[in-house]
C-alpha positions in Angstrom: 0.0 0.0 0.0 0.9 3.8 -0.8 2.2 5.8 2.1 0.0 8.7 2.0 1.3 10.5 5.4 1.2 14.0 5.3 4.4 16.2 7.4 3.8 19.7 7.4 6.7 22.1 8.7 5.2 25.0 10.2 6.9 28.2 9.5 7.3 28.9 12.7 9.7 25.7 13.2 12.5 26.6 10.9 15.9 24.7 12.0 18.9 25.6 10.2 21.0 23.5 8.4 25.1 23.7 8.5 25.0 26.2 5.6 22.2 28.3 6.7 19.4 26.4 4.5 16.0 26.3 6.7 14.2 23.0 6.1 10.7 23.0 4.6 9.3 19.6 4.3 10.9 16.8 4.7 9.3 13.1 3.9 10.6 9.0 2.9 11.2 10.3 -0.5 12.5 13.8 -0.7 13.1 16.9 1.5 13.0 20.6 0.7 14.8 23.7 1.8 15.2 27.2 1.5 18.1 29.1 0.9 16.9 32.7 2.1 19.1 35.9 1.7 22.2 33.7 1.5 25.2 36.3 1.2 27.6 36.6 -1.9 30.5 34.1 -1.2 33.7 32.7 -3.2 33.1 29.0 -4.2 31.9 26.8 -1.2 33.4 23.8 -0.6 33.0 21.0 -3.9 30.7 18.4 -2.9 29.2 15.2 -4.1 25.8 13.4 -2.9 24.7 10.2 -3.3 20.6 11.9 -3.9 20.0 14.2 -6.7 19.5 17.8 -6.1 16.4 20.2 -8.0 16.6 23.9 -7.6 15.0 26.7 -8.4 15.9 30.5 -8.1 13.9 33.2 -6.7 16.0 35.8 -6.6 19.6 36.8 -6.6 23.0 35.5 -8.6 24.6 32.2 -8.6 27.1 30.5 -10.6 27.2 26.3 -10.5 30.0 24.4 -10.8 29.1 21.1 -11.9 31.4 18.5 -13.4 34.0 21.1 -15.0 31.1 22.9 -16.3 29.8 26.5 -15.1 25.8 27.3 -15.1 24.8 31.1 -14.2 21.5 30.9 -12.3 19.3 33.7 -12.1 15.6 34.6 -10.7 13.6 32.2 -13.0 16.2 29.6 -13.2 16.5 26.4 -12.4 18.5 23.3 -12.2 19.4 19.8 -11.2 22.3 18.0 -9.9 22.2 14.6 -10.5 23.8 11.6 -7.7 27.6 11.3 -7.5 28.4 14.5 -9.8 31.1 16.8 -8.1 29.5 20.3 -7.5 29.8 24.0 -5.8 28.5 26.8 -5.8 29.4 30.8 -6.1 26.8 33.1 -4.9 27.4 36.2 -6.9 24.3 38.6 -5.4 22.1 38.1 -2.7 20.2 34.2 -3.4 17.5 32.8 -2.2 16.4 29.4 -3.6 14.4 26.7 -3.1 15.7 23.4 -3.0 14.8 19.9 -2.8 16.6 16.5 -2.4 15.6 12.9 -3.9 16.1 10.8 -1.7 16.2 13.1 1.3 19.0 14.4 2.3 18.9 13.4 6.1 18.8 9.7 4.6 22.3 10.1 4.2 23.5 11.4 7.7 23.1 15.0 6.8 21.4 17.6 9.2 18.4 16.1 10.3 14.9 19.0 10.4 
């Protein structure tokens, strides 16, 4: 049978993840998070996952470094980083994002919401 349980976050429960990302909803199959007002940085540290990463921009700069290849992102924008790809990112302007993780991201011993 279909696991149809519904977890709400309330907006006034909004715990931080190590790089300031506040968690929206988290479930068995995917989590979401917001990246609100994050402040223009030089590349943060490169990364790989083992879940796949979906984006989208709402406002702000960004530049994606993703496997030896550089995306700008702007307000509009989105994007995807698929499992086991190398990745960072360079905030150019003020960013806020929302993004979301397949399979969640705690799943693999990240921050948990």
């Amino acid at each position: 049978m279909t696991d149809t349980t519904v977890t709400k976050v309330s907006s006034a429960y909004s715990p931080s993840g190590s790089q300031g990302e506040v968690y929206l909803a988290s479930g068995k199959r995917m989590s979401m998070r917001l990246w609100r007002d994050e402040p223009p940085t030089q590349d943060k540290p490169s990364r790989k996952h083992e879940y796949e990463v979906v984006g989208y921009v709402i406002s702000g700069r960004a530049e994606l470094e993703i496997e030896g290849q550089t995306v700008r992102l702007e307000p509009g924008d989105s994007w995807v980083v698929p499992a086991g790809s190398e990745h960072t990112y360079r905030i150019l302007e003020t960013f806020t994002a929302v993004e979301a993780t397949a399979p969640p991201a705690q799943v693999h011993k990240r921050e948990q919401p």
